[in-house]
N, C-alpha and C positions, 0 to 999 in steps of 0.2 A: 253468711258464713257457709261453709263448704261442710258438710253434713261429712260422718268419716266414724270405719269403725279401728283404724289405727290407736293407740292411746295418744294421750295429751298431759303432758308435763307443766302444772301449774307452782311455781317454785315463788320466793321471796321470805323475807323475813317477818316473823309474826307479828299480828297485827296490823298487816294490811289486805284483808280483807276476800284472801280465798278462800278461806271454809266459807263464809255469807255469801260469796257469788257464785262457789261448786256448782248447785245445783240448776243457777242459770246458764250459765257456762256448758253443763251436760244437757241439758235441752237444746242449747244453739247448735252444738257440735254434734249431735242425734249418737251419744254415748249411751251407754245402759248402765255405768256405776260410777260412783265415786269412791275414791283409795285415799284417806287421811292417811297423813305421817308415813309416807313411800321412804325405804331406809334406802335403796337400789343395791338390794341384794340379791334382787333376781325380778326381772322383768317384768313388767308389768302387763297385765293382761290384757286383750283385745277389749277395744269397747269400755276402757277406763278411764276418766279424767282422773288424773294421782297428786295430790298436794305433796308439795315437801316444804321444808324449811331448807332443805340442801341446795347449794348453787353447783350447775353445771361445769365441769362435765360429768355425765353418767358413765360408769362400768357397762352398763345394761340396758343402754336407750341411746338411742338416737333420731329423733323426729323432732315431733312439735314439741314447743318448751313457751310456754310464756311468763313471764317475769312481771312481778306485783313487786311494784318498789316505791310507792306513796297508800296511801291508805285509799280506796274509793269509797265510793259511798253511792 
């Protein structure tokens, strides 16, 4: 993966399993935080992987988005 200090939008419905992969995810992506529960009421900062439960589109982002729509494991 492509190392980046842009943010990264991990979205899906709960329960499949992006809080548990956040912090693998921000080590692949070479981030420096993780943002639980992103409302997109104001952008989100450099250098954040942002969970949400909200499906796109954003008001305040436009980039990477990846989408958890089965459970991983």
């Amino acid at each position: 993966m492509t190392k980046t200090n842009a943010p990264i939008v991990v979205h899906g419905p709960p329960g499949t399993g992006k809080t548990f992969h956040a912090d693998r995810l921000r080590k692949e992506y070479g981030l420096t935080s993780i943002i639980e529960e992103w409302n997109d009421q104001a952008p989100p900062p450099a250098g954040a992987l942002v969970i949400t439960n909200l499906a796109p589109p954003y008001k305040h982002f436009d980039g990477t988005c990846l989408h958890f729509d089965k459970v991983w494991t």
